[in-house]
C-alpha positions in Angstrom: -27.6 -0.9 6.7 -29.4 -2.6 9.6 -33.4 -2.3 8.3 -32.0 -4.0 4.7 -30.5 -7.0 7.0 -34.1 -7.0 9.1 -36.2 -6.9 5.5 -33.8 -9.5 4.7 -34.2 -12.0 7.1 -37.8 -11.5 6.5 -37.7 -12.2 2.7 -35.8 -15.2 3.5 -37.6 -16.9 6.1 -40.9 -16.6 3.5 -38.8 -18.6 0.6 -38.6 -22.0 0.3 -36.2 -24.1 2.1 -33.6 -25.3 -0.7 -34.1 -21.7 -2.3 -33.1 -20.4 0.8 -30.8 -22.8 1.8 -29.0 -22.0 -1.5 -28.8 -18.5 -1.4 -27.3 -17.8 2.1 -24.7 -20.0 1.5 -23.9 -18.0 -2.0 -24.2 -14.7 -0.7 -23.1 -15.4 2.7 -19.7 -17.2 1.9 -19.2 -14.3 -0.9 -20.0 -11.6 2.0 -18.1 -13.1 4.3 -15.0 -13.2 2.1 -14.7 -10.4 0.7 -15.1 -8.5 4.7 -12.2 -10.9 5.5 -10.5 -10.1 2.7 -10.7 -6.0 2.6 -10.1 -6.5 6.6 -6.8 -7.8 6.1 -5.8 -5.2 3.6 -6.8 -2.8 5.5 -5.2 -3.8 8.9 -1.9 -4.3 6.7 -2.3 -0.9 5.4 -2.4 0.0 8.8 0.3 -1.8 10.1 2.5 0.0 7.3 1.1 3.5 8.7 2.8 2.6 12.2 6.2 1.3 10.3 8.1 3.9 9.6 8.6 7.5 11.6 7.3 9.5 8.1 4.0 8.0 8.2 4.0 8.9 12.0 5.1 12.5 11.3 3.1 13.7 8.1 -0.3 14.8 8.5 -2.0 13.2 5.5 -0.3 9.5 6.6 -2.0 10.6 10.3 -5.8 11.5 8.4 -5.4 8.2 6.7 -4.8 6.2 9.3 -7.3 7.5 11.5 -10.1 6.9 8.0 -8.9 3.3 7.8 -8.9 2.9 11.9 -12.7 3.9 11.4 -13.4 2.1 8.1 -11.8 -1.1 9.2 -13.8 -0.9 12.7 -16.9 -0.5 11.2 -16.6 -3.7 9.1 -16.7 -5.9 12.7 -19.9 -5.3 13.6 -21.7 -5.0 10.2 -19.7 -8.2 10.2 -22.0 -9.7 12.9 -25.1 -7.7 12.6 -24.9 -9.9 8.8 -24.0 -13.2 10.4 -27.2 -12.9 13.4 -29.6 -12.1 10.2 -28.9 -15.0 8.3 -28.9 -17.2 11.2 -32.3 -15.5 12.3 -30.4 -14.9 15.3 -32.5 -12.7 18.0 -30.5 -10.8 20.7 -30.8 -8.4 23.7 -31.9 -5.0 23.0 -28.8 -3.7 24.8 -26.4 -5.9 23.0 -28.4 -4.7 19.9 -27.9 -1.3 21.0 -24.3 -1.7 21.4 -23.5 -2.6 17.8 -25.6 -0.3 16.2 -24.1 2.4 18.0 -20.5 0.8 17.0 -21.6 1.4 13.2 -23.5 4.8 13.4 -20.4 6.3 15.2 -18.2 5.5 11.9 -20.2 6.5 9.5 -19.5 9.7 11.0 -15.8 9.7 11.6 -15.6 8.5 7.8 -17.4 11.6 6.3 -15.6 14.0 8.7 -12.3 12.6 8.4 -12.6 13.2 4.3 -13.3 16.4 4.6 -10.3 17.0 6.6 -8.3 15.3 4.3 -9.4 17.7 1.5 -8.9 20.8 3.3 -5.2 19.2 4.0 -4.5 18.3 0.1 -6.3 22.2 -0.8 -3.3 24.1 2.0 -0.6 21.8 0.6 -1.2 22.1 -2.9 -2.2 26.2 -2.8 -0.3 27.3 0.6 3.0 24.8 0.3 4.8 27.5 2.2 2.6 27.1 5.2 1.3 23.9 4.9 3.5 22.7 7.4 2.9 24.9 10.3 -0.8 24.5 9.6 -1.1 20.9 9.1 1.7 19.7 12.4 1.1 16.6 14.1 -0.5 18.4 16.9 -2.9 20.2 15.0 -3.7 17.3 13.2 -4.4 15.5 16.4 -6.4 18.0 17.1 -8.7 17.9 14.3 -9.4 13.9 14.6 -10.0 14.4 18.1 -12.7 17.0 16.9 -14.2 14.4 14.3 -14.4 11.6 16.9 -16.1 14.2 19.4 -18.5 15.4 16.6 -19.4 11.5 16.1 -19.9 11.3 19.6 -22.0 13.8 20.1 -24.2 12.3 17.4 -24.5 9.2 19.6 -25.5 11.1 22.7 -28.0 12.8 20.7 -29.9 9.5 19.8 -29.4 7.7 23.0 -31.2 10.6 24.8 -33.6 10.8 22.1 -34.5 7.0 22.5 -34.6 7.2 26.6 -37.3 9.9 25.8 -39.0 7.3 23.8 -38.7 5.3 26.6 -40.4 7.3 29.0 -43.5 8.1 26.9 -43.8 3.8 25.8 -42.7 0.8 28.2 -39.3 -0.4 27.4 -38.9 -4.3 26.5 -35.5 -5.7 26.7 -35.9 -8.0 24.8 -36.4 -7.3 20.8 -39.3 -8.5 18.7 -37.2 -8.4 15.5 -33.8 -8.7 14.2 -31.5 -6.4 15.5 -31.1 -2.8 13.1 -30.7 0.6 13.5 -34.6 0.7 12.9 -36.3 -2.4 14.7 -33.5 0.3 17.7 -34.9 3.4 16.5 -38.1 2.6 15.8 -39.9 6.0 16.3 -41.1 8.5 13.6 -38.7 10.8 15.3 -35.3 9.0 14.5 -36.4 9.3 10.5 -36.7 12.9 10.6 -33.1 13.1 12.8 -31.9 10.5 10.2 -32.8 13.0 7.3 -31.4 16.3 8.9 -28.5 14.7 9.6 -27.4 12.5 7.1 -28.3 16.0 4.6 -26.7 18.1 7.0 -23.3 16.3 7.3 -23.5 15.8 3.1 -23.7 19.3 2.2 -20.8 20.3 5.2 -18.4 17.5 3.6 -19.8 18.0 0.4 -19.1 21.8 0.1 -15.4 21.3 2.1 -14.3 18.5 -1.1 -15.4 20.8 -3.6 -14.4 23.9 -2.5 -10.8 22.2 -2.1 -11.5 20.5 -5.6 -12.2 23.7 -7.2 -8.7 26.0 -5.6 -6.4 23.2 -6.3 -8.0 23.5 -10.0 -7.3 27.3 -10.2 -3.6 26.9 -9.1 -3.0 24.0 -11.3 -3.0 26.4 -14.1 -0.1 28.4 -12.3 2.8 28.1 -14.2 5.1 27.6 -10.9 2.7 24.7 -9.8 3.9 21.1 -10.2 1.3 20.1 -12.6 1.8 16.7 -12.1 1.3 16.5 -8.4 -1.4 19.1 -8.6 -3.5 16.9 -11.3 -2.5 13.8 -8.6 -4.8 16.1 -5.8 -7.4 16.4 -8.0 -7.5 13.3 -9.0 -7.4 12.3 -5.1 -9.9 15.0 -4.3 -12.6 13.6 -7.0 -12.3 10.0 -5.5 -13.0 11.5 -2.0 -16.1 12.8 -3.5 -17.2 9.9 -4.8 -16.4 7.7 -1.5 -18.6 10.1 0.5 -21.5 10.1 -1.9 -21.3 6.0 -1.1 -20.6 6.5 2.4 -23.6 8.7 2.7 -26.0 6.7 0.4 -25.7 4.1 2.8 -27.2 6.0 5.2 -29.6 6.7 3.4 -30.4 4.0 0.2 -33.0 2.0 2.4 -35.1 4.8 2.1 -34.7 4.7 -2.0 -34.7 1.2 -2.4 -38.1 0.0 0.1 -40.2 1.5 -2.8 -38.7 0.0 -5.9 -38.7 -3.2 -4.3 -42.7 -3.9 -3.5 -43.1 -4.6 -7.0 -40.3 -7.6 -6.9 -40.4 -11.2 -6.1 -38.7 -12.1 -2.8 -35.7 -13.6 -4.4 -34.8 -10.6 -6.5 -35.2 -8.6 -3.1 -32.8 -11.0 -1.8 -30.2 -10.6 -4.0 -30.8 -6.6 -4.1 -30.5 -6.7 -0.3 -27.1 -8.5 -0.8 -25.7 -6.7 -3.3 -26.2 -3.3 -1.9 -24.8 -4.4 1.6 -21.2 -5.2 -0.4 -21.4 -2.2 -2.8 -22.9 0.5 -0.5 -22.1 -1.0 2.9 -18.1 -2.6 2.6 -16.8 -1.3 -0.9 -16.9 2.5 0.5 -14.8 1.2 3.7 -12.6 0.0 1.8 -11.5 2.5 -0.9 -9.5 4.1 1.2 -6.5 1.1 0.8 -7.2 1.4 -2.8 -6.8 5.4 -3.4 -3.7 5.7 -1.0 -2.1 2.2 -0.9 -1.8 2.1 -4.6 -1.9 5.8 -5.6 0.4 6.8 -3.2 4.3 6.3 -3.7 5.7 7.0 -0.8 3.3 4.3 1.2 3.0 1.9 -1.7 6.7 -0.5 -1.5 6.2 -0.8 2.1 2.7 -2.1 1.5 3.3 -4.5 -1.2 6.1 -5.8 0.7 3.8 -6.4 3.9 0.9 -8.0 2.0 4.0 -10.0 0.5 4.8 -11.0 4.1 7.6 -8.7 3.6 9.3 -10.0 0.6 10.5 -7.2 -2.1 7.5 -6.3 -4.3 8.2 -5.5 -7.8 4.5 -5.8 -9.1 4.3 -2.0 -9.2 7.6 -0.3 -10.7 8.7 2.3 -8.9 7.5 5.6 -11.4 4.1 4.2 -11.7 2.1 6.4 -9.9 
């Protein structure tokens, strides 16, 4: 997301003034709302997740919590590294560093954390019998503390990677451009990482959400399965698959989108810049509220009531699933 903030800035500080003027304050207020807004949903969701001992206890309420923890974290500093582009705000190369590294390590734990989910949904749904003494709290535990590890180790990879770049060109603490994942990782060699990577972790997540997809389809047709809760899964499992084809295309669209746009005036880059920052940057952080919080029955009182500051919620009715 960080080079389509840098090209921003650029396209802006080449319009004119009132143009300019105008357009930040559109695109920035609307930004900067709707990250407030999904923030607070989120971090109510959240709060609901800690409110009761079943959320606490089940291992699908744990997943989810930990994919909001990450989701909602993320938002903060895209939040900022938004906010110093539009201001043509220039900062330290290690402060720079800091919040790029704050983003990259969520788009990780996002991906992962999905593809747990599915193989969870998959053992419940086609092993209910020993769904619970595969998926305990412990285990579960175990497995985000894998993901965050993972995501971590992803980190360490690029930080040793750039203090190799480091010792073969002098280092300059302080930053010629805006700060971005690629004015940070500026060599060739972080694009070909980028690529293996990003493809790498698609394909792994990718092949986990299908595979689960495709053995919770075969056991719907059971005639001892609960076809209703079974077409719920799939249902689940097909939006997980489209929130990690977003969550992955941001990784990646900057690379799609730098071609088309060469043949576009600057405002229309502008305004694609913006739009793909809330579609491909914030909407696929925040689907999460909208495919549990709302989908799910067993979460979805308590959270109408705490977005209603705890009054009774009757917007939903309680079969509505």
């Amino acid at each position: 997301m960080g080079d389509l903030l840098q090209a921003k800035a650029n396209v802006t500080a080449s319009l004119d003034p009132d143009t300019e003027e105008y357009e930040l304050i559109l695109f920035g207020l609307f930004i900067v709302s709707s990250i407030c807004s999904f923030f607070y949903i989120n971090c109510v969701l959240l709060f609901t997740l800690r409110s009761k001992p079943v959320f606490c206890e089940t291992s699908r309420f744990i997943l989810l919590f930990n994919l909001l923890f990450a989701d909602t974290f993320q938002q903060i500093p895209s939040l900022l590294l938004y906010i110093l582009s539009c201001f043509n705000r220039k900062i330290p190369f290690d402060a720079c560093g800091f919040l790029v590294l704050l983003c990259l390590v969520t788009d990780s734990i996002s991906p992962l954390t999905l593809a747990v989910m599915s193989v969870e949904r998959y053992v419940a749904v086609c092993l209910p019998l020993r769904h619970a003494t595969i998926f305990t709290v412990r285990s579960t535990g175990m497995a985000i503390a894998m993901v965050w590890a993972l995501s971590f180790i992803h980190i360490l990879i690029r930080v040793f990677m750039l203090v190799h770049v480091f010792t073969i060109i002098p280092f300059n603490p302080h930053m010629n451009n805006f700060c971005s994942k690629e004015s940070l990782f500026f060599a060739p060699i972080f694009n070909d990482f980028e690529k293996v990577y990003a493809s790498t972790l698609f394909v792994s997540v990718g092949l986990a959400i299908i595979g689960s997809y495709i053995g919770v389809a075969l056991v719907a047709t059971s005639a001892s399965t609960d076809k209703a809760s079974a077409r719920n899964v799939l249902q689940t499992l097909l939006l997980h698959l489209i929130q990690l084809c977003l969550v992955l295309t941001s990784i990646m669209y900057s690379a799609i989108i730098t071609p088309i746009v060469r043949t576009m005036t600057r405002l229309t880059i502008l305004r694609i810049y913006n739009v793909c920052f809330v579609f491909l940057s914030i909407l696929p952080r925040c689907l999460s509220a909208l495919i549990y919080g709302l989908r799910d029955q067993t979460i979805r009182r308590v959270l109408m009531q705490n977005l209603c500051c705890r009054r009774r919620a009757s917007v939903f009715p309680n079969n509505s699933r």
